[in-house]
C-alpha positions in Angstrom: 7.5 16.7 -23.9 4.7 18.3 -21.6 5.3 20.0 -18.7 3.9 17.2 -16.6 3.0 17.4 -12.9 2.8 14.1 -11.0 -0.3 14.3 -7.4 -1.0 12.8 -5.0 -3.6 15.6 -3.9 -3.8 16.8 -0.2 -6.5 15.2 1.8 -7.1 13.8 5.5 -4.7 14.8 8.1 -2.1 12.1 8.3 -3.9 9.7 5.5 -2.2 7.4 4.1 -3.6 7.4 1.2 -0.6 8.0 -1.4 0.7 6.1 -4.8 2.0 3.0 -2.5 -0.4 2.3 -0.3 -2.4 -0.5 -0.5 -5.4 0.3 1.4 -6.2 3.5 1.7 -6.8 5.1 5.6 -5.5 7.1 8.8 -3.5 4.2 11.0 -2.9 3.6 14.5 0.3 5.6 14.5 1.0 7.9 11.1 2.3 6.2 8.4 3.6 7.6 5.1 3.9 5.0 2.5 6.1 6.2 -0.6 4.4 7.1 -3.9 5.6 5.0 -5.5 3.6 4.2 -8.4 3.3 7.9 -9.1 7.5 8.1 -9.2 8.0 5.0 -11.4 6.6 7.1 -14.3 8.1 10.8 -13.0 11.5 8.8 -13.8 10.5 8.6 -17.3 8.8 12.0 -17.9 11.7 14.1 -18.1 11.4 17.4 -16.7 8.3 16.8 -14.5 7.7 16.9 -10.8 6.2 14.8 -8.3 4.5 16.3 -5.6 3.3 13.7 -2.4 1.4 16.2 -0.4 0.0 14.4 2.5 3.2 13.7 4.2 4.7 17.2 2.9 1.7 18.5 4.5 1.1 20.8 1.3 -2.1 22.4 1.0 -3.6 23.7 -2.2 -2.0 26.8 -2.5 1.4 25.6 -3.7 -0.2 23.3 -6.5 -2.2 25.5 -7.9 0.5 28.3 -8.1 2.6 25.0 -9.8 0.3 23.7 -12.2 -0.4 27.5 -14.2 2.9 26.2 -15.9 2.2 22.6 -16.3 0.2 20.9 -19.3 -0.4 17.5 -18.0 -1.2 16.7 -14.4 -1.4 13.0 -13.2 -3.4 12.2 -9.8 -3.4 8.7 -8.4 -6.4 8.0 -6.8 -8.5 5.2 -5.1 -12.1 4.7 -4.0 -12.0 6.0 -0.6 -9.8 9.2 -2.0 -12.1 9.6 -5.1 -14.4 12.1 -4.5 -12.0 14.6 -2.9 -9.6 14.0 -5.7 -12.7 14.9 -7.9 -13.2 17.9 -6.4 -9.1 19.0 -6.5 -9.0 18.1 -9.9 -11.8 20.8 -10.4 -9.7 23.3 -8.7 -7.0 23.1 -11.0 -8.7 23.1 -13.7 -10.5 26.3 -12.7 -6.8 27.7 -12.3 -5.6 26.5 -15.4 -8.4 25.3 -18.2 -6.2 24.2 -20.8 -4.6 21.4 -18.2 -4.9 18.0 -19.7 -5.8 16.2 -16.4 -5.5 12.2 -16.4 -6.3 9.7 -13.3 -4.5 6.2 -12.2 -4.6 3.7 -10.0 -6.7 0.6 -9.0 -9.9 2.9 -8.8 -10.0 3.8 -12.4 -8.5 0.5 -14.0 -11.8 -1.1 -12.4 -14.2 1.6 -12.9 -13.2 3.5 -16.0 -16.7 4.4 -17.5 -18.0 5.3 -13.6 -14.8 7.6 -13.1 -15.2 9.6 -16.1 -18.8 10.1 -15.6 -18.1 10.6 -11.8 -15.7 14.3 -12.8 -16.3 16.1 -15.7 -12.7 18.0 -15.0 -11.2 14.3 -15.7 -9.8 13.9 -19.3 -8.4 10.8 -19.2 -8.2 7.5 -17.0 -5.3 4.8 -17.4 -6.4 1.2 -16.7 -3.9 -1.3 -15.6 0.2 -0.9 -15.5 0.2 2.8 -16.3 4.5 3.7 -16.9 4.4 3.8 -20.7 0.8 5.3 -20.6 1.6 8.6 -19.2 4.8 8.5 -20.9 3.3 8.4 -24.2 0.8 10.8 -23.4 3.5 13.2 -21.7 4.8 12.8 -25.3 2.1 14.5 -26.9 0.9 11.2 -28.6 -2.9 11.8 -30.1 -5.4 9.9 -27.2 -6.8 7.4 -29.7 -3.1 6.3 -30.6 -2.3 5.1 -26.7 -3.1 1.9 -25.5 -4.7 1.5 -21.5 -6.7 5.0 -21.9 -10.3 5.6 -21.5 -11.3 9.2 -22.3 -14.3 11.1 -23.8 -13.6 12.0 -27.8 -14.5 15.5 -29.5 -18.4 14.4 -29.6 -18.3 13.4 -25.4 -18.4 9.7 -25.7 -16.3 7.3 -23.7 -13.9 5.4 -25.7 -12.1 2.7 -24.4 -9.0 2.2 -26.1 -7.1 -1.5 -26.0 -5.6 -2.7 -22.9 -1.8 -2.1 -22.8 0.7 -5.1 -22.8 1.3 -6.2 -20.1 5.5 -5.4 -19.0 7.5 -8.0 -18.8 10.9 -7.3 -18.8 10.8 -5.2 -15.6 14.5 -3.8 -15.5 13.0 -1.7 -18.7 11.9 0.7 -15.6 14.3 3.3 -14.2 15.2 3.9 -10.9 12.5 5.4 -8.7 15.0 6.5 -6.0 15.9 8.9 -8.8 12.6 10.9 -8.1 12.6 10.5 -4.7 16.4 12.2 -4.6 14.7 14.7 -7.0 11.3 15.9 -5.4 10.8 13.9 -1.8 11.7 14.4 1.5 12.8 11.4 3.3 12.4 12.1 6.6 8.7 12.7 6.0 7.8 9.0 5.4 6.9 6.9 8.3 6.1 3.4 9.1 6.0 2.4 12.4 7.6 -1.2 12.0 10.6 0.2 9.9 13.8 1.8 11.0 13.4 5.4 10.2 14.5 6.9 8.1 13.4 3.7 6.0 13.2 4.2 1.5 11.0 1.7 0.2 10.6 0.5 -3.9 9.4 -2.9 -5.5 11.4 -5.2 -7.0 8.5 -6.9 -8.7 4.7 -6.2 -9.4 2.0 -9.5 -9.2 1.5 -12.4 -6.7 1.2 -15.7 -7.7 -1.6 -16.0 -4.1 -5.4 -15.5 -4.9 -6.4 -14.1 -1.9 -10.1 -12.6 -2.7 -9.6 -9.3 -0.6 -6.2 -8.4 -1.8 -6.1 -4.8 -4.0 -3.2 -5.0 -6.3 -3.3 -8.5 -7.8 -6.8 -8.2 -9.0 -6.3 -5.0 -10.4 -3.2 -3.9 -11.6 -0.7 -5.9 -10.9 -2.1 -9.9 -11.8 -0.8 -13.1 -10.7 2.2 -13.8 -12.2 5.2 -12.1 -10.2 7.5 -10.0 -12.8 10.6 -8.9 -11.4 13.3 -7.0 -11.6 16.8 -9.0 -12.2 18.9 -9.4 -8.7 21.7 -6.8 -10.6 19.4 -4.3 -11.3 17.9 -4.0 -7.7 21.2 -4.3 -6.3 22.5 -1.3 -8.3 19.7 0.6 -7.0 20.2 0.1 -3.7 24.1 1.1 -4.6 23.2 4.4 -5.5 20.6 4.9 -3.1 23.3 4.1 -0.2 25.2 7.2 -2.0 22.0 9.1 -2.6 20.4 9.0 0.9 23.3 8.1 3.4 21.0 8.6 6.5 18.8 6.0 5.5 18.6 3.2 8.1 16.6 0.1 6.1 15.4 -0.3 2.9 11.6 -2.0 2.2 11.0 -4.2 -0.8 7.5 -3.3 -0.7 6.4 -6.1 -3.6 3.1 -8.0 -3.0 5.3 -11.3 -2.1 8.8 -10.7 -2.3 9.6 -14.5 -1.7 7.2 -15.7 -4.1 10.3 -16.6 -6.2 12.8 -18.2 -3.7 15.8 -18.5 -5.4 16.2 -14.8 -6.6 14.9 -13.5 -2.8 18.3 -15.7 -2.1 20.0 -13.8 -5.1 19.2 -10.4 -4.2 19.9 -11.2 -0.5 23.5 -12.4 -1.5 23.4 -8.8 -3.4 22.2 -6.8 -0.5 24.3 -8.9 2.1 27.9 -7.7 -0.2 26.4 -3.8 -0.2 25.8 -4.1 3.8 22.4 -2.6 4.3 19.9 -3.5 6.3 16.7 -4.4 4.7 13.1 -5.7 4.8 10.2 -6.5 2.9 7.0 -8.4 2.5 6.7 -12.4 2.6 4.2 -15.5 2.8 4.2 -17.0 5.9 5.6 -19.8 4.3 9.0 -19.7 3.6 11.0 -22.1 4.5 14.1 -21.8 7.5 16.8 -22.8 4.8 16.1 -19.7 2.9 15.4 -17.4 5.7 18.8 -18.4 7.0 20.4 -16.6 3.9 18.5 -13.6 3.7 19.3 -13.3 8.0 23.1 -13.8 7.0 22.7 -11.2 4.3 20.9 -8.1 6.6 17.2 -9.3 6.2 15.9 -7.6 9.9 12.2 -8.1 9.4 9.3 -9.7 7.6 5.6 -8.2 6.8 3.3 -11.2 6.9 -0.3 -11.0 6.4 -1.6 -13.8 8.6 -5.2 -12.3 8.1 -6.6 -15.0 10.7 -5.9 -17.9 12.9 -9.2 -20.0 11.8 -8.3 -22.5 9.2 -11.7 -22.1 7.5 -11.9 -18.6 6.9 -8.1 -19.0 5.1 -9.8 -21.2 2.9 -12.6 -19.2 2.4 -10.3 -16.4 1.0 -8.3 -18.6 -0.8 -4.7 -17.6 1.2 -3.3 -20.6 0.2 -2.0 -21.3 3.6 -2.5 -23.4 6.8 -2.2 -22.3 10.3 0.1 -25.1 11.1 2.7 -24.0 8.4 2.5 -20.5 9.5 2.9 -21.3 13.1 6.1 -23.3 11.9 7.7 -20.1 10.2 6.7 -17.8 12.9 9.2 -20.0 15.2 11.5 -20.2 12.4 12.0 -16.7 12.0 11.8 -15.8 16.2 14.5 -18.1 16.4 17.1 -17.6 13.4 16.3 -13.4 14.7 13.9 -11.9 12.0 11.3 -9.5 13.1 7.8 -10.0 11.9 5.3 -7.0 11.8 1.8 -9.8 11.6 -0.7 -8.4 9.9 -4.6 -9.1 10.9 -7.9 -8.4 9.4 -11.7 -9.0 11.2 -14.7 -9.3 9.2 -13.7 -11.8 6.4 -15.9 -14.2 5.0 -16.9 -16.6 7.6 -15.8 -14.3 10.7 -17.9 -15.0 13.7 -17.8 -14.5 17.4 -15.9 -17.5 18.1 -13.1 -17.3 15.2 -12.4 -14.1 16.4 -11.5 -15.2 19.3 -9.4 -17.6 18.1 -7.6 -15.1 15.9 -7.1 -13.1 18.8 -5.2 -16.2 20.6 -3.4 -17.4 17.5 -1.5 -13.8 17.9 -1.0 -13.9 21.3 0.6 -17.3 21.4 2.8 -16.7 17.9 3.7 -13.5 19.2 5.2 -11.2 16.2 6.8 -8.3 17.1 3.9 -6.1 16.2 1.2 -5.9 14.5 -1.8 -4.5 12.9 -5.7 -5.0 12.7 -7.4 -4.1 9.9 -11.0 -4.4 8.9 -11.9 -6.9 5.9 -12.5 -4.3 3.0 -14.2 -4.9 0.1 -12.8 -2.4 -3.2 -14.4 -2.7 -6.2 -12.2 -5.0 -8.9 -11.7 -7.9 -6.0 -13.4 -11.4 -5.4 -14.3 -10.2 -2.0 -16.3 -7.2 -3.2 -18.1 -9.3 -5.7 -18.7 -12.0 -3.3 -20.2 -9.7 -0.4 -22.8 -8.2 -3.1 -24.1 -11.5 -4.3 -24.2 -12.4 -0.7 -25.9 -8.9 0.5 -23.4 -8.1 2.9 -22.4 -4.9 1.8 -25.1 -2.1 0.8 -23.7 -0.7 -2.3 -25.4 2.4 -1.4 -23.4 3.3 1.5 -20.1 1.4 1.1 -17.6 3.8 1.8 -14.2 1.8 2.9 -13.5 4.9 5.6 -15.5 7.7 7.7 -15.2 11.6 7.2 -12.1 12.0 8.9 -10.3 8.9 6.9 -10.7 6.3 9.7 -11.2 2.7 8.4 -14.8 1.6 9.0 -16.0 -1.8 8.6 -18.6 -1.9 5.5 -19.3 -5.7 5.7 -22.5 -6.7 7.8 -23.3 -10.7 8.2 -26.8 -11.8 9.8 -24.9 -13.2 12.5 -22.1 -10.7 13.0 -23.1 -7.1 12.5 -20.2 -4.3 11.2 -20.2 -2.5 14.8 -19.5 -5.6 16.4 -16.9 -6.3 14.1 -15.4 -2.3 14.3 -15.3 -3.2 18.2 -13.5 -6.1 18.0 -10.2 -4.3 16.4 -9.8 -2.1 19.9 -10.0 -5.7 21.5 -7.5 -7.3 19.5 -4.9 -4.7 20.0 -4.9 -4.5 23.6 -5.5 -8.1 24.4 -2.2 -8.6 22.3 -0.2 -5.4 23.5 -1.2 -5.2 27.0 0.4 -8.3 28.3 2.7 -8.4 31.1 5.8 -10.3 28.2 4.5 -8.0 25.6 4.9 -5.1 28.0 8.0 -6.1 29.1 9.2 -6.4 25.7 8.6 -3.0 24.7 9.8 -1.2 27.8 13.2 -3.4 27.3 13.5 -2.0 23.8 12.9 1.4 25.4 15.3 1.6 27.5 18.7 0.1 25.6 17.7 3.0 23.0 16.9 6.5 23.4 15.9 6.8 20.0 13.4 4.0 20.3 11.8 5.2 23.7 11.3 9.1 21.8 9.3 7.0 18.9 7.3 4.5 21.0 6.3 7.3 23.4 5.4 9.2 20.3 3.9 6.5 19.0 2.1 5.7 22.0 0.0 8.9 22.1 -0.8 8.6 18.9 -2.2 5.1 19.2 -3.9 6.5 22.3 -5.5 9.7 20.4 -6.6 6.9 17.6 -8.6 4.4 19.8 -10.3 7.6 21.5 -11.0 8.7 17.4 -12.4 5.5 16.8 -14.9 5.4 19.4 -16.2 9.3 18.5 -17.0 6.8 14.8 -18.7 4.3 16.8 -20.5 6.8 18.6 
């Protein structure tokens, strides 16, 4: 087996730009999502490490010292994080030229033929579902015998080898908690709408939504939800209780966790018999019978990407949802006691002047807990990205998804609606929904029953602060 080394390469101050993070950027507040795409196949490389080094805050130094006694080294990357993964990939193979270096992620299973061309230090790319991949690979198996590789043969060409099969029976995976027991620090990962120290692992890859913006779906992970069995997961989250008693909530971070209703009610039984406190992402559709059992069984909160309160622009990005029937779960879950963290994004299809508006009152008036406003981004592989070239409203030739510090710009530019308007518009949204005399109160009551609570919002607070004041310099 190869001495395998597992990267997620230093970059940005506080980007969250790791193995399990969906779009790729600095936040409001620092956020650390787990790497979790990189550890599912660390657990089946025996002997290798993972190293996350953004939220380690690991420099070069270290990995380069590490990989003069590794063979193989994996990076995941993305398209905002290419180019400066490029360039570390460079530096260790400057350090140590017979490294086999291989990239993964939704970047390279889209562009395969552009990323190799794009680093000559690159030796392979895996497209798709990449566990086996690199585990076949890590075996010593001959490139042109592994399925899901692209990679340049003895005379330089590109060869594309067949796609992989697609995984179905999902409990095939080991644990991932296993690697992050073996090479993470807990306490390093943050996310401001989680109880922290939160762990966070899927239970599932695909969604069964078409929403022509959304990364994972469209790339790696398709649209039919394959998932773990409701025993599997729950003895996971029995050895994790042992392996990380400090832990305080546990995320299932899959794309919809209640696409499948009656095993979110399966694993909540499960989780409710274990005692832990849990959260994970959802639809805004479920309905109040089933989020009565996962309350009664230690669900806390819900991530729900309401993306916009205008019924057209939904449609236009095929959600696959109305505002009505969100509205209806939102009041659900407020009263039966379930957090939501609502998440928002400006600039889709259709976006004017008006609808953001609108989206700005739809918040206001459903009132999650908290929330987030992103900017519609359009990644290469996805509906959206396609769409906004036919329709000129992005110039390939300057689409970068973030600015030279990591900050989330917004690429898309409509003759109506330009991207600086749009880029404004986030600042709006978050203080016409935070800095309202409830919303206010809200907080400040949190505050004050927890000490705990008023040391991270303060934090939290500056950091927001320093953000909007970062944001403007990018305007500027």
């Amino acid at each position: 087996m190869m001495k395998t080394l597992f990267l997620q390469p230093p970059s940005f101050d506080g980007f969250d730009g790791g193995a399990g993070s969906r779009y790729q950027a600095r936040r409001e507040i620092k956020s650390f999502w787990y790497p979790t795409w990189l550890a599912q196949p660390a657990a089946m490389v025996p002997g290798s490490r993972l190293i996350d080094a953004p939220p380690a805050r690991m420099g070069m130094g270290p990995i380069l010292e590490d990989v003069m006694n590794r063979d193989l080294v994996v990076i995941h990357t993305s398209t905002p994080s290419f180019a400066n993964d490029v360039k570390v990939a460079e530096q260790l193979k400057a350090a140590n030229p017979k490294l086999i270096i291989g990239f993964v992620g939704a970047k390279v299973a889209v562009q395969p033929t552009e990323s190799l061309n794009g680093g000559a230090a690159i030796d392979f790319v895996a497209r798709n579902e990449f566990d086996f991949t690199i585990k076949e690979i890590a075996e010593g198996r001959d490139f042109a015998e592994v399925d899901g590789i692209s990679y340049r043969n003895a005379a330089g060409v590109i060869v594309h080898n067949k796609d992989r099969a697609v995984l179905e029976d999902m409990d095939q995976l080991p644990f991932v908690t296993d690697v992050y027991k073996r090479d993470l620090r807990i306490e390093d990962y943050f996310i401001g709408y989680l109880l922290h120290p939160y762990v966070s692992l899927y239970t599932g890859r695909g969604c069964k939504s078409r929403c022509t913006f959304c990364l994972w779906p469209q790339t790696v992970g398709g649209h039919r939800y394959r998932v773990r069995s409701p025993e599997h997961v729950a003895a996971e989250i029995r050895q994790a209780k042992i392996d990380f008693p400090q832990v305080r909530e546990f995320f299932f971070d899959d794309d919809t966790f209640t696409d499948n209703l009656p095993r979110a009610e399966a694993i909540a039984r499960e989780l409710g018999k274990l005692g832990v406190t849990w959260s994970c992402n959802a639809k805004a559709n479920v309905p109040r019978s089933t989020l009565k059992i996962l309350k009664e069984n230690g669900l806390r909160l819900l991530l729900v990407g309401y993306e916009s309160g205008n019924q057209q622009i939904l449609h236009n990005i095929k959600k696959g949802m109305l505002v009505t029937t969100a509205e209806q779960f939102t009041k659900d879950c407020h009263e039966l006691g379930v957090k939501i963290h609502g998440t928002f994004i400006l600039g889709l299809p259709g976006e004017t002047r008006e609808t953001i508006q609108e989206t700005i009152e739809f918040a206001t008036r459903i009132n999650p807990h908290t929330i987030q406003v992103s900017l519609a981004a359009p990644y290469p592989g996805t509906a959206l990205y396609k769409q906004a070239l036919e329709n000129g409203w992005l110039d390939v030739e300057h689409a970068e998804l973030i600015d030279e510090s990591g900050i989330q710009i917004a690429p898309l530019n409509y003759p109506h609606l330009g991207h600086a308007e749009i880029f404004a518009n986030v600042e709006v949204f978050y203080k016409k929904f935070y800095f309202r005399a409830p919303k206010i109160a809200a907080i400040v009551g949190e505050m004050v029953v927890s000490p705990q609570m008023m040391v991270r919002r303060l934090r939290e607070g500056m950091e927001f602060f320093q953000f909007l004041r970062e944001r403007k310099q990018v305007a500027a």
